[in-house]
C-alpha positions, -999 to +999 in steps of 0.1 A: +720-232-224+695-198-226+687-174-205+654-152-204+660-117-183+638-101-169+633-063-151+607-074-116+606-037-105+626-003-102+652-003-073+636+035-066+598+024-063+584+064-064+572+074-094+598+096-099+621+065-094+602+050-120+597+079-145+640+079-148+639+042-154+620+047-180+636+077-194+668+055-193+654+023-210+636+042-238+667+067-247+687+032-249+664+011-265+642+034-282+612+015-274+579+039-263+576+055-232+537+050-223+546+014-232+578+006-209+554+027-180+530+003-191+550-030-186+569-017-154+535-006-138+522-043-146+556-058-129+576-084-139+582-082-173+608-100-200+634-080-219+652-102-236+650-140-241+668-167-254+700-153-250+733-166-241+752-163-207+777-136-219+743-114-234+725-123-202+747-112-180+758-073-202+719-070-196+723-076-162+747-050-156+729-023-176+696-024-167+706-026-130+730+007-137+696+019-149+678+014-119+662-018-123+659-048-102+666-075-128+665-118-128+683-140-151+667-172-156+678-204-170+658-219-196+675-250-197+661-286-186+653-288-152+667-318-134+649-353-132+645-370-097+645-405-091+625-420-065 
C-alpha cells in the first residue's frame, strides 16, 4: 500500500505563522519561496505521493515540527460492500 501526504494549512494561521513555514520547507527542500506561499495560500496541497508507510509517516513528523497541519492518505483500494 501508498500513501499521498499532504500539508491542509499552517498550525500558526498569521502570516507571520505562515511566512516561517515557508522559510522552513524551502531551506529543507529547496523548492521556491513565492511558489510554496503560493500552494499554502491556495490550501491543501500534496507533498509527496506514492510513498510507503515508513516515508509517510518521517514526512509526517517533519513537516508538523515545521509548523504544518499535515494528512496521510491511503491510496489503496477502498473496500467493496455487498448488499
Amino acid at each position: 500500500m501508498s500513501f499521498h501526504v499532504f500539508i491542509e494549512r499552517a498550525t500558526d494561521p498569521t502570516p507571520a505563522g505562515q511566512a516561517r513555514l515557508v522559510a522552513e520547507m524551502h531551506a529543507r527542500f529547496r523548492l521556491p519561496e513565492a511558489q510554496l506561499a503560493q500552494y499554502l495560500a491556495a490550501g491543501r496541497f500534496r507533498v509527496k505521493s506514492g510513498v510507503d508507510e515508513e516515508t509517510a509517516r518521517r514526512y509526517l513528523a517533519e513537516l508538523t515540527a515545521m509548523g504544518a497541519v499535515v494528512t496521510v492518505d491511503s491510496t489503496g483500494p477502498l473496500p467493496i460492500e455487498l448488499d
